[in-house]
Short mmCIF file of the C-alpha atoms (twelve columns), coordinates in Angstrom:
data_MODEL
# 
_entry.id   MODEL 
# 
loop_
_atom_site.group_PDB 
_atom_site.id 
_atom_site.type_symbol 
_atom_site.label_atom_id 
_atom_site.label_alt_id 
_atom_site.label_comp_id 
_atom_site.label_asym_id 
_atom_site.label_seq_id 
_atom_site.Cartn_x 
_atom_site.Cartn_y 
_atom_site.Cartn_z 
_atom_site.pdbx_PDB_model_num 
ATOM 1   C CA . UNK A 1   125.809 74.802  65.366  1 
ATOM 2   C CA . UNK A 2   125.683 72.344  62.447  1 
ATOM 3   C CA . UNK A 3   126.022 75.200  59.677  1 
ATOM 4   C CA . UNK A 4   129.039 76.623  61.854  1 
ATOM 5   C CA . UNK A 5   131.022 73.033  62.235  1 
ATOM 6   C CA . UNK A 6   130.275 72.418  58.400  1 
ATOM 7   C CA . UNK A 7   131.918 75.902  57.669  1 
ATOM 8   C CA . UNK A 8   134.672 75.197  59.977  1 
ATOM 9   C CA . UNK A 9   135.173 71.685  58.762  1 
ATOM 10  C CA . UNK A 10  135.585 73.451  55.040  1 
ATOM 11  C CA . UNK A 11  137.938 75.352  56.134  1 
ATOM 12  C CA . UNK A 12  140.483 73.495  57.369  1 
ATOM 13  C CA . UNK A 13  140.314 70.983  54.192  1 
ATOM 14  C CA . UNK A 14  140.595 73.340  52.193  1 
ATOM 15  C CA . UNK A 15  140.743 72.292  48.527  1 
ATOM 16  C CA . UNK A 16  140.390 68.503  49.577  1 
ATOM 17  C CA . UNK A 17  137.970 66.820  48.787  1 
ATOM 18  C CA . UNK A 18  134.193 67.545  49.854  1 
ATOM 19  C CA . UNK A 19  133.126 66.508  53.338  1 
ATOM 20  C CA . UNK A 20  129.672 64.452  53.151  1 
ATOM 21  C CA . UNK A 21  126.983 65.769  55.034  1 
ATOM 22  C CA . UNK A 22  124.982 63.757  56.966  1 
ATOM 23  C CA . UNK A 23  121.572 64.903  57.694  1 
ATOM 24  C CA . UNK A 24  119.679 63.159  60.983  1 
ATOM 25  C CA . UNK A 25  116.671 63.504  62.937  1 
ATOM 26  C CA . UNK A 26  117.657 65.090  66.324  1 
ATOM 27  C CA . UNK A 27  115.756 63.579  69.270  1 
ATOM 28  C CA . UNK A 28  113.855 67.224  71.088  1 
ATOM 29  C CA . UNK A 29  115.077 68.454  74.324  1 
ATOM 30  C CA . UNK A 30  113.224 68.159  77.166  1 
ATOM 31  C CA . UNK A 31  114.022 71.479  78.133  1 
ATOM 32  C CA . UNK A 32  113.488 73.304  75.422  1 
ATOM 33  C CA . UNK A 33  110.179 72.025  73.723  1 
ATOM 34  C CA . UNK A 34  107.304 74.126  73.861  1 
ATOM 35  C CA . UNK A 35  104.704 72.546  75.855  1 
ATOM 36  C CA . UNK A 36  100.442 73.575  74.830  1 
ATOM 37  C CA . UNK A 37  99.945  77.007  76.121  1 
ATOM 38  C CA . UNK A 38  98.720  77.424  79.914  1 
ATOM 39  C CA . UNK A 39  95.183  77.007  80.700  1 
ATOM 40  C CA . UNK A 40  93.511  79.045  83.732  1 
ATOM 41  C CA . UNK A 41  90.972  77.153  85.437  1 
ATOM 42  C CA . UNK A 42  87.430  77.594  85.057  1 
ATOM 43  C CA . UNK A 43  86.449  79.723  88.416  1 
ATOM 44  C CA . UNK A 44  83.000  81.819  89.687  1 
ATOM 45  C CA . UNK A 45  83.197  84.540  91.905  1 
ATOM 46  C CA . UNK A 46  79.844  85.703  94.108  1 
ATOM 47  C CA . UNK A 47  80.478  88.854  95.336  1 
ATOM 48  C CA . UNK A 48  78.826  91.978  97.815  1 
ATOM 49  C CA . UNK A 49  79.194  95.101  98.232  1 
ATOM 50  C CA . UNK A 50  77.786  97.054  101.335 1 
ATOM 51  C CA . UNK A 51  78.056  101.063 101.211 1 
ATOM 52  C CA . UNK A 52  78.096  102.717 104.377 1 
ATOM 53  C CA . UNK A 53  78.782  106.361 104.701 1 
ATOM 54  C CA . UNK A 54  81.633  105.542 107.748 1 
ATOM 55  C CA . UNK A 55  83.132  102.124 105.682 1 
ATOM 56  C CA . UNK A 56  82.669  100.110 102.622 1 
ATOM 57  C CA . UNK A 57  82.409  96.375  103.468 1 
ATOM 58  C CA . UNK A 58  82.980  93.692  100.405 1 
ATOM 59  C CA . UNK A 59  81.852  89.708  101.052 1 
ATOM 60  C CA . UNK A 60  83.673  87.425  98.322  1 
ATOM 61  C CA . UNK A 61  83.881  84.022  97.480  1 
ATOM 62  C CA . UNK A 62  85.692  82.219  94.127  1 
ATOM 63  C CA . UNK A 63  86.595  78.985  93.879  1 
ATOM 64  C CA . UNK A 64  86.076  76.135  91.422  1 
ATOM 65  C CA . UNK A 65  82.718  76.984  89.898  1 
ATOM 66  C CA . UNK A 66  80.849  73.317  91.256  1 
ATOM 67  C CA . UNK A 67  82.138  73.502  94.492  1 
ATOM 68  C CA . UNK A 68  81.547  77.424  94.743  1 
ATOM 69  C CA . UNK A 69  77.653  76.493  93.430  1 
ATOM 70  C CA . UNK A 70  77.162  74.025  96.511  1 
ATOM 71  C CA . UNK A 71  77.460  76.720  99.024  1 
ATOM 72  C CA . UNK A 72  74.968  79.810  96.984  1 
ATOM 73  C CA . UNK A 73  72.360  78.693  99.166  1 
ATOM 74  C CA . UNK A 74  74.894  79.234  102.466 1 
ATOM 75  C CA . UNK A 75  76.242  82.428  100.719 1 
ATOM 76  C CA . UNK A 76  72.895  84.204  100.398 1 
ATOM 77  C CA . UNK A 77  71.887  83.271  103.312 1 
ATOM 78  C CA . UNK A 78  74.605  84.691  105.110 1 
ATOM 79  C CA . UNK A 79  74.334  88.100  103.241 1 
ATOM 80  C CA . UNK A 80  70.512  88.196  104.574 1 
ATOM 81  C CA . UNK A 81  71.297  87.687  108.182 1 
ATOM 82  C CA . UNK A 82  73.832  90.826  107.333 1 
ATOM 83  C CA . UNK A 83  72.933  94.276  110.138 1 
ATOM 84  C CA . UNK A 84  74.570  97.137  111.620 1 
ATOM 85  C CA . UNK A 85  76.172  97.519  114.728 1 
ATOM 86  C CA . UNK A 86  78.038  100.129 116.077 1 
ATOM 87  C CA . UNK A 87  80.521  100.699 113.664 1 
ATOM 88  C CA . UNK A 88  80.733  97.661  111.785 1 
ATOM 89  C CA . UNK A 89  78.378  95.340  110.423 1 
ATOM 90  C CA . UNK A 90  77.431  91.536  112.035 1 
ATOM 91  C CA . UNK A 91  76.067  88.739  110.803 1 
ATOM 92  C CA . UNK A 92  74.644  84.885  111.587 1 
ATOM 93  C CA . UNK A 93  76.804  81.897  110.489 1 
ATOM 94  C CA . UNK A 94  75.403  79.349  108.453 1 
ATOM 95  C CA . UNK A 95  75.356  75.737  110.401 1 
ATOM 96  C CA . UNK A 96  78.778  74.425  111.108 1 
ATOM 97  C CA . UNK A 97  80.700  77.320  109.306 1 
ATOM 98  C CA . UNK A 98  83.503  78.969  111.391 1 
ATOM 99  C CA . UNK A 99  85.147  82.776  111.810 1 
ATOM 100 C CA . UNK A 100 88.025  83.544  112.390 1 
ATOM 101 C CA . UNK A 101 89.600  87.247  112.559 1 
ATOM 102 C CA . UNK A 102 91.296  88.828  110.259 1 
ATOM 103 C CA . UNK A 103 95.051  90.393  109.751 1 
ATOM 104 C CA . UNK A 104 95.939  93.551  108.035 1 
ATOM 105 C CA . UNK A 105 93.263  94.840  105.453 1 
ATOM 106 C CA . UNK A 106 90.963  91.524  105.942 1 
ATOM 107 C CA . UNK A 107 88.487  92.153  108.402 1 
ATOM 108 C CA . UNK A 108 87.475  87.800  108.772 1 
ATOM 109 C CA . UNK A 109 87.537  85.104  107.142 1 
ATOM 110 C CA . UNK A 110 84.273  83.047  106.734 1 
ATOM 111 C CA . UNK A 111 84.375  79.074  105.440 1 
ATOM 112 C CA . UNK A 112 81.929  76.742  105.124 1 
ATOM 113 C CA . UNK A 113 81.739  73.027  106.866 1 
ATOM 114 C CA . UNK A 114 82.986  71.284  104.339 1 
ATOM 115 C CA . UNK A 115 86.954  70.720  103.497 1 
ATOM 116 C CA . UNK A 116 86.651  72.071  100.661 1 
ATOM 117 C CA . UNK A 117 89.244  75.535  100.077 1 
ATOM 118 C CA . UNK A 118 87.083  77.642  100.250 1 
ATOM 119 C CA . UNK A 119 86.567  80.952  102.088 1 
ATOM 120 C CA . UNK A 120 84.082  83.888  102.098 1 
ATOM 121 C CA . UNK A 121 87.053  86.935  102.317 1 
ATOM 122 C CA . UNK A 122 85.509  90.013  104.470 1 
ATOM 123 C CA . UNK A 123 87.229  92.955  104.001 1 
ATOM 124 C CA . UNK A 124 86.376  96.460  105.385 1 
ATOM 125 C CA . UNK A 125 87.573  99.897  104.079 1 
ATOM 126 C CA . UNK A 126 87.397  103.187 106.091 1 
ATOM 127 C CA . UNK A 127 84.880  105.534 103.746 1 
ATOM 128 C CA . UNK A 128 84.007  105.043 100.498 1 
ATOM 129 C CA . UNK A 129 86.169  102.589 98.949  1 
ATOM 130 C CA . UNK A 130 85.868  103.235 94.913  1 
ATOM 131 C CA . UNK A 131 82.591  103.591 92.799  1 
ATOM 132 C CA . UNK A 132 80.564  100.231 92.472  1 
ATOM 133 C CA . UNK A 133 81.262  99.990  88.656  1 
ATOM 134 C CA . UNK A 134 85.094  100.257 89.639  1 
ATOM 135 C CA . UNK A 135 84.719  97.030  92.274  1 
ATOM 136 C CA . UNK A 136 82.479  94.999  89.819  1 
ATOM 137 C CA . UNK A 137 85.369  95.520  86.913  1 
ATOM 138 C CA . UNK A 138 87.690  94.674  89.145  1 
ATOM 139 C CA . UNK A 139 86.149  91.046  90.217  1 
ATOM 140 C CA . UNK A 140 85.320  91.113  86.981  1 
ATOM 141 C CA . UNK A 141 89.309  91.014  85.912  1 
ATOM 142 C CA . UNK A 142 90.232  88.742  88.244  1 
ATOM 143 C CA . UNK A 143 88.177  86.234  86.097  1 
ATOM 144 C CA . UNK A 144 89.361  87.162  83.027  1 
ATOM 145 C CA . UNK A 145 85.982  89.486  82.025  1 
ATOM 146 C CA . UNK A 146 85.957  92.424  80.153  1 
ATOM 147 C CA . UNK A 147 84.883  95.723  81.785  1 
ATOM 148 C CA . UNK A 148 81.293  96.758  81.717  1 
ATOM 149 C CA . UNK A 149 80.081  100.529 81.098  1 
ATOM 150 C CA . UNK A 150 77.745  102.457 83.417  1 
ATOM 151 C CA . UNK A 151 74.938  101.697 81.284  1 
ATOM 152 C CA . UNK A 152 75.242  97.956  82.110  1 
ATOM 153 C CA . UNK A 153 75.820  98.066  85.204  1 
ATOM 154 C CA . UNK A 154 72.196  97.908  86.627  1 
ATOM 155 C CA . UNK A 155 72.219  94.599  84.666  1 
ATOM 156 C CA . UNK A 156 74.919  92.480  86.314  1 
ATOM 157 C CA . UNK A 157 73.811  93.698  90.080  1 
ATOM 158 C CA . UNK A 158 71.528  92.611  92.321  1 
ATOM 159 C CA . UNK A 159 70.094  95.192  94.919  1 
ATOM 160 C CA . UNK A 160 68.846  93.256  98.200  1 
ATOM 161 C CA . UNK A 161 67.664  95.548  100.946 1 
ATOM 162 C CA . UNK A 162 68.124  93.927  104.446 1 
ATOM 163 C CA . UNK A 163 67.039  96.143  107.300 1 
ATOM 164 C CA . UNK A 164 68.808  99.317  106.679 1 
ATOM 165 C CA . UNK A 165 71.695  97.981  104.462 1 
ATOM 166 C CA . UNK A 166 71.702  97.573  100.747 1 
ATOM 167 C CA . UNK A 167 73.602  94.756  99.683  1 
ATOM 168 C CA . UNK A 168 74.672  95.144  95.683  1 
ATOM 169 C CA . UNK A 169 75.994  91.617  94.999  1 
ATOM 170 C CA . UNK A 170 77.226  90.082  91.210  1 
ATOM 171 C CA . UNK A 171 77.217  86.186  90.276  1 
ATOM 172 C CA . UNK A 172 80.367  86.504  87.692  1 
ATOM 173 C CA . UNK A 173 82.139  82.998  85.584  1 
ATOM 174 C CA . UNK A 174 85.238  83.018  84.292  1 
ATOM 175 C CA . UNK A 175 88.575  81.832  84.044  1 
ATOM 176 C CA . UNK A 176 90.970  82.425  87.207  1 
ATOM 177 C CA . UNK A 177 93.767  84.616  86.650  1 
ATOM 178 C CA . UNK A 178 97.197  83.896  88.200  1 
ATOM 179 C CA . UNK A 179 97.346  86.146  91.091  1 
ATOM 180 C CA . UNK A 180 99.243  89.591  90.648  1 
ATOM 181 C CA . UNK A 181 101.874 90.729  93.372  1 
ATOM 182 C CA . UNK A 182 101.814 94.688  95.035  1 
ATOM 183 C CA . UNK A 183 104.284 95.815  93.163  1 
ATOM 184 C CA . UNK A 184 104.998 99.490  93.772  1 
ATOM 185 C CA . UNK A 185 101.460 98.870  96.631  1 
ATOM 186 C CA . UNK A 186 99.517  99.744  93.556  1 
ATOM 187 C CA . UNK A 187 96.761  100.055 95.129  1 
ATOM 188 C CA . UNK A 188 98.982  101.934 94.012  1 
ATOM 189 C CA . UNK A 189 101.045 100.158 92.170  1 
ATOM 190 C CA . UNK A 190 99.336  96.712  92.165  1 
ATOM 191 C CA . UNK A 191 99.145  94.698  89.473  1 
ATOM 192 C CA . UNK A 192 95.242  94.495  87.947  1 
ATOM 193 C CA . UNK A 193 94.568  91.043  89.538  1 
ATOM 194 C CA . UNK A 194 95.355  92.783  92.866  1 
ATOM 195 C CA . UNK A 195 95.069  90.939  96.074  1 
ATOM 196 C CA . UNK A 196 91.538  89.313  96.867  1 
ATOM 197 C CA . UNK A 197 88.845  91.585  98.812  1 
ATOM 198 C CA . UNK A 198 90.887  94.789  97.483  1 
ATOM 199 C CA . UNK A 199 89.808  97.307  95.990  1 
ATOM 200 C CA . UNK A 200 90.383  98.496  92.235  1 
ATOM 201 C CA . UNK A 201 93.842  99.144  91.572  1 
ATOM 202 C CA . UNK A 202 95.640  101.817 89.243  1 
ATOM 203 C CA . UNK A 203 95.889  100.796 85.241  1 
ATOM 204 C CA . UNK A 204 93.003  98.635  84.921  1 
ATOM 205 C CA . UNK A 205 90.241  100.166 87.160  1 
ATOM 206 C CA . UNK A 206 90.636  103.433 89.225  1 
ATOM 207 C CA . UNK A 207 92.367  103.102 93.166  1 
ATOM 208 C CA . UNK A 208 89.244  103.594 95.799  1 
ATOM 209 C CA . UNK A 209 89.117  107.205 97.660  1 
ATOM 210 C CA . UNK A 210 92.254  107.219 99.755  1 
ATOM 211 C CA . UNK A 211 94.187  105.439 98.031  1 
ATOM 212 C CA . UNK A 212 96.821  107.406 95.967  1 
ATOM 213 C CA . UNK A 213 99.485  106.043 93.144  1 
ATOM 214 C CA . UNK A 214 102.453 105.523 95.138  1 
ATOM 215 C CA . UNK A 215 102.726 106.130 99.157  1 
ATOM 216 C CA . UNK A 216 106.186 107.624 100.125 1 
ATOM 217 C CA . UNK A 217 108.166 105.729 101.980 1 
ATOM 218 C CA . UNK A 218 108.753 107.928 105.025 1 
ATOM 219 C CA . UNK A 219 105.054 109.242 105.472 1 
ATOM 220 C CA . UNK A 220 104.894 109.521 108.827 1 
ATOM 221 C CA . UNK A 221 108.193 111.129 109.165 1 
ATOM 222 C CA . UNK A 222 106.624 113.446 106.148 1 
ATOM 223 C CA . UNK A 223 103.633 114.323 108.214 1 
ATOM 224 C CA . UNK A 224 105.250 114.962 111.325 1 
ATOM 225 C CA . UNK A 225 106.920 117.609 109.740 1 
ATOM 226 C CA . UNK A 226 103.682 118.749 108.312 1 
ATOM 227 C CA . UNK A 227 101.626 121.790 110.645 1 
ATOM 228 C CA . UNK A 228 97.849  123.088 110.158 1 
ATOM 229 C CA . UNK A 229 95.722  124.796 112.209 1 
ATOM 230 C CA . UNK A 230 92.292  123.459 111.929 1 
ATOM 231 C CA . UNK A 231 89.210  125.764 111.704 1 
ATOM 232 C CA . UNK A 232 86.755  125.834 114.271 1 
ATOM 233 C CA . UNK A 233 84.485  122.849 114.802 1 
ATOM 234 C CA . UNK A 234 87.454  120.538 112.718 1 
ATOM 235 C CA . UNK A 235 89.126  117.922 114.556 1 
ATOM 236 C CA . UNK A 236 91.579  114.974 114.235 1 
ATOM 237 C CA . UNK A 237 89.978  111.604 113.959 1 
ATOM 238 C CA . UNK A 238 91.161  108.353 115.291 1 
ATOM 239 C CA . UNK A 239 90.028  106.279 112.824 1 
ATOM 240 C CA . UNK A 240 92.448  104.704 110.080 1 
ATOM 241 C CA . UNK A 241 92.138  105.818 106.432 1 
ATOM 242 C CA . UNK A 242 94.504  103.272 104.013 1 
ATOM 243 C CA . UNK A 243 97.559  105.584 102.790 1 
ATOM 244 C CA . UNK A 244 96.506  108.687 104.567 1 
ATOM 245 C CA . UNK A 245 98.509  110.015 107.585 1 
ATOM 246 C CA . UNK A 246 95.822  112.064 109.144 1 
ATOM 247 C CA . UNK A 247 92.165  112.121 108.776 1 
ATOM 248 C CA . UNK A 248 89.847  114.895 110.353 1 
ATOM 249 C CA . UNK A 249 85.941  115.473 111.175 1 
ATOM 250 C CA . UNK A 250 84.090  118.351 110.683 1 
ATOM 251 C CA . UNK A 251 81.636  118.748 113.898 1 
ATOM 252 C CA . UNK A 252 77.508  118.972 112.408 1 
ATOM 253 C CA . UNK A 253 79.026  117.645 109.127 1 
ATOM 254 C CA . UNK A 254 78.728  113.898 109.656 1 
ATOM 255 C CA . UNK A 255 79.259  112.888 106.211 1 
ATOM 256 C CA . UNK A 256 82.324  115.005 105.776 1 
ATOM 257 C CA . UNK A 257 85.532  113.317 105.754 1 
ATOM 258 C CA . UNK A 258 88.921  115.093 105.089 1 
ATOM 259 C CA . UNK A 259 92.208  112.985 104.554 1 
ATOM 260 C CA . UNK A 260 95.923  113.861 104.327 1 
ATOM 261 C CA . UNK A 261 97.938  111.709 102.579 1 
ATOM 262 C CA . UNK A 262 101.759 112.484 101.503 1 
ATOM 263 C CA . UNK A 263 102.568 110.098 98.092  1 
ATOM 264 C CA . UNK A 264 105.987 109.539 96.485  1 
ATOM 265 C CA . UNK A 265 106.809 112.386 94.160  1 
ATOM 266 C CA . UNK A 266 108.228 109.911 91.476  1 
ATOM 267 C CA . UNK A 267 105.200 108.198 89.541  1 
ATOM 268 C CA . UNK A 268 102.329 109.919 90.580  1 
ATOM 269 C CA . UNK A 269 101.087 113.421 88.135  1 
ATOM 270 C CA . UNK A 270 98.225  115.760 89.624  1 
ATOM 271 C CA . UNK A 271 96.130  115.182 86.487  1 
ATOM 272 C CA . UNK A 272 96.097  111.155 87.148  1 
ATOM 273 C CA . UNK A 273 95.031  111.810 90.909  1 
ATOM 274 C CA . UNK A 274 92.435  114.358 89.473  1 
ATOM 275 C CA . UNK A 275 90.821  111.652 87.200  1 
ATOM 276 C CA . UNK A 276 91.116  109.341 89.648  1 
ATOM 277 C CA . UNK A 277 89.041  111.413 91.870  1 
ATOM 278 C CA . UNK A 278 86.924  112.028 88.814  1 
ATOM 279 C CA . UNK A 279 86.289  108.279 88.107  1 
ATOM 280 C CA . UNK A 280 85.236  108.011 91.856  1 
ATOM 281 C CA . UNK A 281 82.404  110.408 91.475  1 
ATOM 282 C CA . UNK A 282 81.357  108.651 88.184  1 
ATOM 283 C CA . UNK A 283 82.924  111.529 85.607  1 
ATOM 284 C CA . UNK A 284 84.853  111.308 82.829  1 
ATOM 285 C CA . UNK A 285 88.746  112.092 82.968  1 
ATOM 286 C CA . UNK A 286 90.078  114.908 81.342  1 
ATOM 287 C CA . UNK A 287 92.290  115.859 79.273  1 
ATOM 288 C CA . UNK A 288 96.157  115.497 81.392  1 
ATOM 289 C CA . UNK A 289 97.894  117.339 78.810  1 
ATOM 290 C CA . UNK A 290 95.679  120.767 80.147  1 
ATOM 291 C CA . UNK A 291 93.869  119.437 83.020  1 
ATOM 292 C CA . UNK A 292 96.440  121.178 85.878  1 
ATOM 293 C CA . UNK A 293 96.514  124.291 84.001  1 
ATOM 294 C CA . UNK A 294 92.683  124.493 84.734  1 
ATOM 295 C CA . UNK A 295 92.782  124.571 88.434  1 
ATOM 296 C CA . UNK A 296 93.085  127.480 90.693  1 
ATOM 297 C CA . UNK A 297 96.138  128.169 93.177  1 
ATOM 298 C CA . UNK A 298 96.009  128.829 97.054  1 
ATOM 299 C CA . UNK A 299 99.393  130.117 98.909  1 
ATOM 300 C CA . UNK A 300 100.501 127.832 101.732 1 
ATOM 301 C CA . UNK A 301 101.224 129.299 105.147 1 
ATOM 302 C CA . UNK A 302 105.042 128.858 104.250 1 
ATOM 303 C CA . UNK A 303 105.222 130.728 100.932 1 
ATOM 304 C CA . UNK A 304 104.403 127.627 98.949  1 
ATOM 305 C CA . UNK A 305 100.894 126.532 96.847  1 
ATOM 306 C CA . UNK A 306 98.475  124.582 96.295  1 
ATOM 307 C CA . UNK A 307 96.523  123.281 93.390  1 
ATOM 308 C CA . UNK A 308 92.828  123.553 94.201  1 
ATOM 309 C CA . UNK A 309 89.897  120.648 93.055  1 
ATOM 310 C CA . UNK A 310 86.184  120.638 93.637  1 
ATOM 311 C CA . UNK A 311 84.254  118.464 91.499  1 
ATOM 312 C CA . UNK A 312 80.529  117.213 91.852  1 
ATOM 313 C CA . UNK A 313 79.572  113.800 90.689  1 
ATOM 314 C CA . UNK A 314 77.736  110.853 91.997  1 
ATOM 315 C CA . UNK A 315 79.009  108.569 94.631  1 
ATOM 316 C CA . UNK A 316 77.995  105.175 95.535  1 
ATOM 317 C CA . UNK A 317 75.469  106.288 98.415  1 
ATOM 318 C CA . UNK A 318 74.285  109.054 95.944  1 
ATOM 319 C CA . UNK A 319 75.264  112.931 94.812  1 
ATOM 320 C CA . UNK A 320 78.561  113.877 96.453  1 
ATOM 321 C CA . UNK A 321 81.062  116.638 96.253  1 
ATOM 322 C CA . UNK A 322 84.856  116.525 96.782  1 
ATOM 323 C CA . UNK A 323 87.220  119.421 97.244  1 
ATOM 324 C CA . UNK A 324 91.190  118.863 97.107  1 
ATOM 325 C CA . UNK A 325 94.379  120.352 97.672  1 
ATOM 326 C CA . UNK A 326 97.497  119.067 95.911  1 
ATOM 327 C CA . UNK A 327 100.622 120.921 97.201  1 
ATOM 328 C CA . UNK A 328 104.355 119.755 95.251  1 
ATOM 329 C CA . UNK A 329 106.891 119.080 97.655  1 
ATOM 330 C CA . UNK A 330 110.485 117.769 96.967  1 
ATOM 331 C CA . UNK A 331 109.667 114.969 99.538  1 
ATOM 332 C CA . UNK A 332 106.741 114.245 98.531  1 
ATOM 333 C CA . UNK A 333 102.925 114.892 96.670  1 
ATOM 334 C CA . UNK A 334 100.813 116.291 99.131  1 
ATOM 335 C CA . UNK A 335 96.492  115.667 99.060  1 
ATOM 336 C CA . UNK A 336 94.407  116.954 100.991 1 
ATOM 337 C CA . UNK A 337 90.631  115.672 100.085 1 
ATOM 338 C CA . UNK A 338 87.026  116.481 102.249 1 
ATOM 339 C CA . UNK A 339 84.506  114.395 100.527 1 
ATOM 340 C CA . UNK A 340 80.613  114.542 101.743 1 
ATOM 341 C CA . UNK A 341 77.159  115.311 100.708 1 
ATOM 342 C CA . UNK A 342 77.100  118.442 98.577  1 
ATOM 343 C CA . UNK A 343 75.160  120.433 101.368 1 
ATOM 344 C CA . UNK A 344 77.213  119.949 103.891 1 
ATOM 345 C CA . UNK A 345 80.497  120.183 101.612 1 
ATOM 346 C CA . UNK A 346 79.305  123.405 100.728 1 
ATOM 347 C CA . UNK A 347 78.798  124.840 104.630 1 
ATOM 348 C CA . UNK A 348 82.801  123.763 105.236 1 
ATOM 349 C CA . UNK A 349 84.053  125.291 101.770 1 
ATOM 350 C CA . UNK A 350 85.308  128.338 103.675 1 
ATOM 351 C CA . UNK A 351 86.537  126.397 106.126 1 
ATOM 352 C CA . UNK A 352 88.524  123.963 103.538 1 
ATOM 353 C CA . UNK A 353 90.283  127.275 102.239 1 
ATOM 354 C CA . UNK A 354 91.352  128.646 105.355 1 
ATOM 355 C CA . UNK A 355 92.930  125.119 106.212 1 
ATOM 356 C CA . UNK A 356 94.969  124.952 103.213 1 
ATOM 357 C CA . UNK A 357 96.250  128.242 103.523 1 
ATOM 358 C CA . UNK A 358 97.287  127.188 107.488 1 
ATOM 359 C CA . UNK A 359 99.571  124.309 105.672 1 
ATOM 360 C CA . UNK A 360 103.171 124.429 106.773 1 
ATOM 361 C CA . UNK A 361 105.697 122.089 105.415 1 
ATOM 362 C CA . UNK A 362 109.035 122.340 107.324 1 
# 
């Protein structure tokens, strides 16, 4: 601005005689200084991870890494009282902490005596809810760590059996990141930081099983549109599966679990979803350039296709097998995914054929 008045100041003088040019210290604005870069706070995270072959549980508390080290003691403790029932796991308060139920994807919320912010967030996920690398990189992130490899993981975990459970917990220090929003539901979408107790999101750490790039708005109007006609011994489930609109059992295949989830067809690809599923069963990605010219085709009962998966790799309760059907729809991605133990997989893989080819899509 002070170039442009001098300039305009010359101009309409002319050829009189030279302005002077004062030169002066101008006081900063307030508004417009830079202030020292911003500083996240120091923060620890203790964390558990419970596999189940119905439901992954995950135990977490972060706070300010003192006040978070005054209640280790209360935190361990509480993981040891940890047991099965039914369908969900209990547990034994420590003295003069309180409960309270959760909302949405948080199963409770655990805090301790003191007023002191903070909370032990419980969170409970129907089947198995990413790989236990995937979970640990993600707390990881939320404290500003870099991602470990496989080969390190058996270093930053602690296995404690109680009863019949294993509990897999991590004692990670950082610096707290500002929290992330959902973006696009990134558990799909979601930002790396995510949203505490959830699972890995896409970019930064591979979405758990179930839970696809994008979900399409109008799902369940998508899947009542959608008809199958199940094999024999196949039913639907009641249970709830995050992002999938129908989930089935397979009767004398208890650790067989088949979902049906119907995903935007705008930001999703069938080679991400395939790595993704890859990454779950601890496998490297392949190449998406090639990857969907590699798999097989099955015709549809409407005179559509799909695109056929079954991959082998090792899950977080040990070996496990997963065979998928991806079927391009103008309304939306369909998957169709049975995950179980290889043995049993491999007594339904008839059965997982003739369903797919019983998919209409009206």
């Amino acid at each position: 601005m002070l170039v442009l008045a001098v300039y305009s100041a010359l101009a309409v003088l002319g050829c009189q005689e030279s302005p002077k040019i004062v030169s002066y210290v101008s006081p900063p604005d307030a508004n417009l200084e830079a202030g020292p870069a911003a500083e996240f706070p120091p923060a620890r995270t203790l964390a558990a991870a419970v596999y189940r072959p119905d439901a992954t549980w995950f135990f977490k508390l972060m706070g300010e890494p003192e006040a978070v080290a005054k209640q280790q003691k209360a935190f361990d403790a509480l993981m040891a009282t940890l047991k099965v029932s039914g369908a969900n796991l209990e547990w034994k308060l420590p003295e003069g902490w309180t409960e309270t139920k959760g909302q949405g994807l948080r199963f409770a919320t655990i805090k301790p005596s003191t007023d002191s912010g903070l909370e032990i967030a419980v969170n409970r996920f129907e089947g198995v809810a990413g790989s236990l690398l995937a979970n640990v990189n993600r707390w990881r992130g939320e404290l500003g760590l870099e991602d470990l490899k496989e080969v390190d993981l058996a270093k930053a975990v602690t296995d404690q059996k109680v009863g019949e459970l294993t509990i897999q917990s991590v004692d990670l220090t950082g610096k707290r990141k500002a929290r992330q929003g959902m973006g696009g539901m990134g558990i799909p979408g979601m930002g790396t930081g995510g949203m505490p107790g959830m699972p890995p999101a896409m970019g930064r750490n591979p979405p758990p099983v179930g839970q696809p790039g994008q979900v399409t708005s109008g799902a369940k109007e998508a899947s009542d549109k959608l008809a199958f006609k199940l094999p024999k011994g196949w039913r639907e489930s009641d249970k709830k599966v995050m992002f999938a609109s129908k989930v089935l059992e397979v009767e004398g295949a208890p650790t067989v679990k088949v979902t049906i989830s119907p995903l935007k067809p705008d930001g999703n690809s069938v080679a991400d979803n395939v790595n993704r599923w890859r990454g779950q069963l601890a496998l490297t990605p392949e190449n998406p350039a090639t990857l969907e010219q590699t798999l097989t085709k099955e015709k549809t009962a409407n005179g559509g296709e799909a695109l056929l998966v079954d991959i082998s790799g090792k899950g977080p309760m040990g070996p496990q097998r997963l065979l998928g059907a991806i079927a391009k729809r103008p309304e939306a991605l369909w998957f169709v995914k049975l995950t179980g133990d290889p043995s049993e997989v491999a007594k339904v893989r008839d059965g997982f054929t003739e369903f797919v080819r019983t998919l209409k899509f009206d």
